[in-house]
N, C-alpha and C positions, 0 to 999 in steps of 0.2 A: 504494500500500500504506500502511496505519495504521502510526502508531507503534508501537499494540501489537500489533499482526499481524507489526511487524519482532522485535518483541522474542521472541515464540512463537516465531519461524520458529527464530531464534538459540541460543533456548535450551534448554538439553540434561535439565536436573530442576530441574521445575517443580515447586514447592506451594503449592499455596492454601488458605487461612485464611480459615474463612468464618463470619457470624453470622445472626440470627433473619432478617435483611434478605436471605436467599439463597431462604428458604422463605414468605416472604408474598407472592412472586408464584403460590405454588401455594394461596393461601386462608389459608395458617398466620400469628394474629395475630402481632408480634412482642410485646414486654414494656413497652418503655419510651417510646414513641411517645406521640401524643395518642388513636391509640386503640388503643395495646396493651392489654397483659391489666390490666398494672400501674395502668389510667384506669379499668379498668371493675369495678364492685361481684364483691366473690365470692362473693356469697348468705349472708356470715356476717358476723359482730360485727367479723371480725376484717381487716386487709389481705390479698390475691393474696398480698404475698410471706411473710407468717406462716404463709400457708396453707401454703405450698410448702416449709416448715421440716421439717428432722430432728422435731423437738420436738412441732411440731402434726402429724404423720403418728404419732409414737407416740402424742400423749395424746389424739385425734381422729381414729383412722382413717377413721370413717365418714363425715364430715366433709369430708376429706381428699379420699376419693373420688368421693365426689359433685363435688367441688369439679375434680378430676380427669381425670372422665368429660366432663363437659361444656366444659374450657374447655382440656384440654392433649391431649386426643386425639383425634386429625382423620385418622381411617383412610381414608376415602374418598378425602385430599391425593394430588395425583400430582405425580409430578418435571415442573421445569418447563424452559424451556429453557437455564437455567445450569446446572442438576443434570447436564443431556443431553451439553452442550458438556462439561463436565470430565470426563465419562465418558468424554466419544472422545479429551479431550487425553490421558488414562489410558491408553486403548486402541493409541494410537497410538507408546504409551513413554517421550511426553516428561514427563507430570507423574506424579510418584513418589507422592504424597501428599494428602490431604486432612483436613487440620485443623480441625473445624468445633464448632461450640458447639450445634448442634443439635441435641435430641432427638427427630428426627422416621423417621430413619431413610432418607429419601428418595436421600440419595447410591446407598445402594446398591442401592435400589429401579431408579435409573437406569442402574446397571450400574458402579460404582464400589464396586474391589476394596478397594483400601487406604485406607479411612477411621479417622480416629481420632477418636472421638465424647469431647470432654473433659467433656460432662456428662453421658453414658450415652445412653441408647435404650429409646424406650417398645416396643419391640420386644423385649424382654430382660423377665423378670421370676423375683423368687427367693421360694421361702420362704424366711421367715426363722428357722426354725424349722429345718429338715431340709435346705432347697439345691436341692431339687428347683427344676428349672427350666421354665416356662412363657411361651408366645408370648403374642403381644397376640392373634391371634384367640383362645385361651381365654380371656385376661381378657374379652373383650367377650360371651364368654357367662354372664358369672358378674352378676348387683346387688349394692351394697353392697357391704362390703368383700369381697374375695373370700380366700378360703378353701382352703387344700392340702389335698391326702384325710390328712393327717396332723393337721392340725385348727390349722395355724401361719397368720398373717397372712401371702398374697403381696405382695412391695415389689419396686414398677417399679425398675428398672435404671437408675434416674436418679440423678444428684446433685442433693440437697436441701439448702438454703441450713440453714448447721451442719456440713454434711458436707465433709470431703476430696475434691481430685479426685485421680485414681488418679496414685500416682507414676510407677508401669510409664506409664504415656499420657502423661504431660508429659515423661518423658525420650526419649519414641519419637520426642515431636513436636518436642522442641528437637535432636535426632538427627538429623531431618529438612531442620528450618529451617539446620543450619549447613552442613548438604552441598547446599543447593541455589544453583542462580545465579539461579532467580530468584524471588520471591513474590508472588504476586498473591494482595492483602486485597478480599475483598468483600462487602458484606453486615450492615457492623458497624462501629461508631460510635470504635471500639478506645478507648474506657470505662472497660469491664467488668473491673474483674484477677482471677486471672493472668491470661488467656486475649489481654487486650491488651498485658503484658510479654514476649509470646511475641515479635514482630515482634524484640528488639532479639538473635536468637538469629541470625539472617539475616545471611550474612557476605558475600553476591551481590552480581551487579550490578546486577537491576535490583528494585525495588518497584513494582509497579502496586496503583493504589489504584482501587478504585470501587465507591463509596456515593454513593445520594443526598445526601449533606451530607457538610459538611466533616470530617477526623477528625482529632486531634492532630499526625498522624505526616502530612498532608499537606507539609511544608512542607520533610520528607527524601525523599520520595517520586521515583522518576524519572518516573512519569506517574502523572498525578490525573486523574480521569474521573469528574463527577457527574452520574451518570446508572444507571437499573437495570439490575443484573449481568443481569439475562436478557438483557435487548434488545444489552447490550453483548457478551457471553459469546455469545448465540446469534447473532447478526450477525458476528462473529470466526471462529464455531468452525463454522458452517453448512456 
């Protein structure tokens, strides 16, 4: 038996913490790699991440969503084998939680109930105008910006660099982190803040880390594994 196969077996509320590195084994780029979004042009004057601001979605919608359609919506992505494995550890009782930075929606696509999305879901969209709420299949029937029958601009359900992440979800998620014993990070470079000052919420016994590369917090870690959360997740949890 693996080390973390003993730690699973042991442990009683499991949550993991996961980033863009959970979903580009399903096609989804991540952002900051050599060829995430953040390397590659975004057909304007301007950077990916200006694009991706509060600021440039108000004073560029159109802009915005072309920019949108093409490079942060991947309907087609399907959960891969770490999405699947955390779904059954879900199923099974032991893991309570799922903390993730992704907007892709896939956790739940794979059957995982209790996800906490800290930068929202392109699966979610509001006007801004009236509140009405729309899925991503109607946005993907609309071009250019799309439009409420009440005549407001629809804005994805994401958090936009400028923006707040939601307080109710950071206090669920540090809720989570301190009743658990154990947390497995995977997927994520633990970088990014807040989302990487979450870890120090964790008051268990054990950390499992595994990312392709190294991450700050290896060096508190009770087991480091570099290598990809699927192969590692689906070969555990098969």
């Amino acid at each position: 038996m693996s080390e973390l196969s003993e730690i699973l077996d042991t442990s009683k509320r499991i949550v993991f913490l996961g980033g863009a590195g959970v979903s580009t084994e399903s096609g989804i780029p991540d952002f900051r790699s050599g060829s995430g979004l953040y390397s590659q042009s975004s057909g304007t004057s301007v950077p990916p991440e200006e694009v991706l601001s509060h600021e440039f979605f108000m004073d560029h919608p159109d802009e915005f969503f072309e920019f949108y359609r093409t490079k942060i919506l991947h309907p087609n992505a399907q959960p891969n084998a770490a999405h699947r494995a955390l779904a059954r550890l879900e199923a099974e009782g032991k893991l309570t939680a799922i903390i993730t930075q992704n907007i892709d929606g896939l956790h739940q696509v794979a059957g995982s109930r209790h996800v906490l999305e800290l930068h929202g879901s392109v699966l979610s969209n509001t006007c801004m105008d009236c509140g009405r709420h729309y899925t991503l299949d109607q946005i993907l029937e609309t071009s250019g910006v799309p439009v409420c029958s009440c005549g407001g601009i629809i804005k994805p359900d994401v958090v936009l660099y400028g923006e707040a992440l939601s307080e109710k979800m950071l206090r669920e998620a540090c809720t989570q982190l301190a009743a658990a014993d154990t947390l497995i990070v995977g997927g994520t470079s633990l970088t990014v803040y807040p989302a990487a000052g979450l870890i120090h919420y964790f008051e268990g016994d054990n950390l499992v880390l595994i990312n392709k590369q190294a991450t700050p917090a290896d060096q508190i870690a009770t087991l480091v594994l570099h290598d990809s959360i699927g192969a590692v997740l689906g070969s555990e949890l098969s």
